[in-house]
C-alpha positions as CSV (number, residue, x, y, z in Angstrom):
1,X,37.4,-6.9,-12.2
2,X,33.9,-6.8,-13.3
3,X,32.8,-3.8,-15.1
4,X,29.4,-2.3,-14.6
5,X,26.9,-2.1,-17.3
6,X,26.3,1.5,-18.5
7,X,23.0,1.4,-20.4
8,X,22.4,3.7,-23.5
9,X,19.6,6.3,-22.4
10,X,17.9,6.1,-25.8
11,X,18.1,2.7,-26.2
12,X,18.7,0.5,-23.4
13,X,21.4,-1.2,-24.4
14,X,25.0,-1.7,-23.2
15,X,27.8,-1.8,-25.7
16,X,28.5,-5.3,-24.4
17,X,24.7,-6.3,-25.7
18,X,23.4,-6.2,-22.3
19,X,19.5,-5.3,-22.8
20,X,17.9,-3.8,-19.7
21,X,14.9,-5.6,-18.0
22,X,12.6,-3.1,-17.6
23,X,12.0,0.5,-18.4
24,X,10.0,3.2,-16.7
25,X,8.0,5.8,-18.5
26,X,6.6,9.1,-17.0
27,X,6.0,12.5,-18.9
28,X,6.9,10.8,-22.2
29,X,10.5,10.5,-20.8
30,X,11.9,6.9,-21.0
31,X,14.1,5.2,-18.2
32,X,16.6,2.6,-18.6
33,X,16.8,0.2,-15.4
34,X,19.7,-3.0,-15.4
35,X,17.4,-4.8,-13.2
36,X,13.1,-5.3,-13.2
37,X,13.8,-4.9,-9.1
38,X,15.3,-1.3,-9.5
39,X,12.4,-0.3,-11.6
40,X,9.6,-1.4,-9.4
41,X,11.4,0.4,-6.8
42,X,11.7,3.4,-8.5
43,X,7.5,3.2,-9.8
44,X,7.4,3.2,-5.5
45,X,7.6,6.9,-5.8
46,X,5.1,8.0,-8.1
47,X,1.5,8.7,-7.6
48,X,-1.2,8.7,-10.2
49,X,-0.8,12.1,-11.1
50,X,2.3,10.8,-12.7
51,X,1.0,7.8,-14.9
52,X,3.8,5.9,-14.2
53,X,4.3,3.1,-17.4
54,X,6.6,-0.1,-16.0
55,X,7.6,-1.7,-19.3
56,X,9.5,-5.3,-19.3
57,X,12.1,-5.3,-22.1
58,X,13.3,-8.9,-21.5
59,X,12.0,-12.3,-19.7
60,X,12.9,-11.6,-15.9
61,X,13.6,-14.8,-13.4
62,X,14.1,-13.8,-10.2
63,X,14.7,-17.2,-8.5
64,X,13.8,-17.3,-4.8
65,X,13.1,-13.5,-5.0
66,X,9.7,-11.4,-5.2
67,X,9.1,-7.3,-6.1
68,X,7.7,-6.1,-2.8
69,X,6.0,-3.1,-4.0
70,X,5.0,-1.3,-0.6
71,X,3.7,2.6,-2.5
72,X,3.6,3.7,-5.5
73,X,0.7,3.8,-8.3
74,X,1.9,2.4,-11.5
75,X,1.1,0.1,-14.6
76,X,3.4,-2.8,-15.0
77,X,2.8,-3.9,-19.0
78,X,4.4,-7.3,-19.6
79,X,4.9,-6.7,-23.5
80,X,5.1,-10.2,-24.1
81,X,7.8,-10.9,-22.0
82,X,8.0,-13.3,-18.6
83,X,8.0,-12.5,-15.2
84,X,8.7,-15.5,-13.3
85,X,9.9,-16.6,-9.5
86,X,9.9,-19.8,-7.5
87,X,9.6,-17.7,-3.7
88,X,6.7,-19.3,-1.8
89,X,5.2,-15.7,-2.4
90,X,3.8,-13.8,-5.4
91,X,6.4,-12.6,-8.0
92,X,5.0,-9.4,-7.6
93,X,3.4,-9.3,-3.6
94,X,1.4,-5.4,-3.7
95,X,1.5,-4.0,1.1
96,X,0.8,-1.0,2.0
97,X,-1.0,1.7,0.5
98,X,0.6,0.5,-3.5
99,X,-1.3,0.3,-6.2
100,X,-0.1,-1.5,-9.4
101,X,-2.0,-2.4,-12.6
102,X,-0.8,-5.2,-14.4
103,X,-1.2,-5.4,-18.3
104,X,0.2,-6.7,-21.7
105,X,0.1,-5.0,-24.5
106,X,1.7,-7.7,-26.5
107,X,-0.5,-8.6,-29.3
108,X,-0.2,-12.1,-29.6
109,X,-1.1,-11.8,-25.5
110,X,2.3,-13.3,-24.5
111,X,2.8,-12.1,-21.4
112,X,2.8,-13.9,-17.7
113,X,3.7,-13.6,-14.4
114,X,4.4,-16.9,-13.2
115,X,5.1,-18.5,-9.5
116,X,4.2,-20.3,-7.1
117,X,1.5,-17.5,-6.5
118,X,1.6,-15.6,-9.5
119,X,0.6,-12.4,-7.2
120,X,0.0,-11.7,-4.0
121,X,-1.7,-8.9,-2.6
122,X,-1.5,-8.6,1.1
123,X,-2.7,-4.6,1.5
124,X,-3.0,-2.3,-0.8
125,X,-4.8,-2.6,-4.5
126,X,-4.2,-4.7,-7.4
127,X,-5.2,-4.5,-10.9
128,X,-5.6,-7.2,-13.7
129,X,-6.4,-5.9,-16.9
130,X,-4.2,-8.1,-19.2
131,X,-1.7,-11.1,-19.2
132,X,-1.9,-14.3,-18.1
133,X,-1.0,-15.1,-14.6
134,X,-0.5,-18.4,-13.2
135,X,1.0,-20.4,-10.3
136,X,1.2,-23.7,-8.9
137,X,-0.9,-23.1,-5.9
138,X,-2.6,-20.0,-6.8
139,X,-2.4,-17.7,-9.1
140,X,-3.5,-14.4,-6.9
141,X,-3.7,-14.8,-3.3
142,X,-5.5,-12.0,-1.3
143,X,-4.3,-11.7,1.9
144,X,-6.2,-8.1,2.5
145,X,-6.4,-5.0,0.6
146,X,-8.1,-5.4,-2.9
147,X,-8.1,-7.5,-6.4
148,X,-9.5,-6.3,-9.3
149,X,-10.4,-8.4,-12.2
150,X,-11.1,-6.9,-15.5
151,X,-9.1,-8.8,-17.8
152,X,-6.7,-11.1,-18.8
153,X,-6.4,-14.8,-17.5
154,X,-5.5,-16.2,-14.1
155,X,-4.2,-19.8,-14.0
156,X,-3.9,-22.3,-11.2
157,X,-3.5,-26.2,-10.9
158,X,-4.9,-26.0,-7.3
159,X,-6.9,-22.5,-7.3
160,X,-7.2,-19.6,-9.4
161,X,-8.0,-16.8,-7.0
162,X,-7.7,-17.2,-3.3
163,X,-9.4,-14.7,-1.0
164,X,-8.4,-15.2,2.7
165,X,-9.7,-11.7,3.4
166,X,-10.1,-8.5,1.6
167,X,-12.1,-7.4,-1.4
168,X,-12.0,-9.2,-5.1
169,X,-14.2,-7.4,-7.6
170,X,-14.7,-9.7,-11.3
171,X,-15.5,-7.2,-14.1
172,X,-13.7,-9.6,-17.0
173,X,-11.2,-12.1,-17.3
174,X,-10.6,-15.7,-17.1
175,X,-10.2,-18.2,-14.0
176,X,-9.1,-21.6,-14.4
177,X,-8.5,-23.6,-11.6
């Protein structure tokens, strides 16, 4: 039988050396999740009243998978770590009325979301501030709703940003293609 990981609440580790992928911060109050996928769905509650901090603790493949993010406002900070799929979406795909902010405040600027699409956004708003996002075909696809650039790098080997409809705004950042 398998057992369950139970994750220290100060540290985020289980006594079997498990080390959670992600952590959400609100009101100076840290949360543990096992998974990246439960903490994104958690951040889907919070508005921006809340200042909702999404902090990876650990490189996160998610395979054939992709974080929906349908509501929520909320900063995802890579801290160096990897955020990778291989879904013919985005690893992180931002519907409905969401709004996430992606960062890294890794020093040495190691963190990257990485995909086939590196993000998608097909309503909603998305925010680039830091990181370096790339993916085979594109790195950001903009299906509707809104990109915003003001930071960080987006890497493609076909295109960097693809706007099918919707709003991109370019305040900073890098866009190789």
């Amino acid at each position: 039988e398998k057992i369950p990981h139970v994750l220290d609440a100060a540290t985020g580790l289980c006594v079997c050396g498990y080390i959670a992928q992600a952590c959400v911060i609100v009101d100076e109050v840290t949360t543990y999740y096992i998974t990246a996928n439960e903490a994104f769905e958690a951040c889907e509650n919070y508005t921006a009243e809340h200042k909702a901090l999404l902090k990876l603790l650990d490189n996160v493949a998610l395979g054939e998978e992709h974080l929906r993010v349908n509501s929520g406002v909320f900063t995802v900070d890579l801290n160096g770590f990897e955020l990778s799929n291989t879904d013919n979406c985005g690893a992180i795909y931002v519907v409905g009325e969401a709004n996430v902010t992606v960062t890294d405040s890794d020093p040495n600027g190691n963190g990257k979301i990485s995909g086939e699409y590196g993000l998608e956004v097909g309503s909603g708003t998305l925010n680039i501030l830091g990181g370096t996002i790339t993916g085979t075909s594109y790195g950001v696809e903009v299906g509707s709703g809104t990109l915003n650039i003001l930071g960080g790098s987006v890497i493609s080997n076909r295109q960097g940003v693809y706007v099918d409809g919707g709003t991109l705004n370019i305040a900073g950042g890098t866009i190789t293609a």
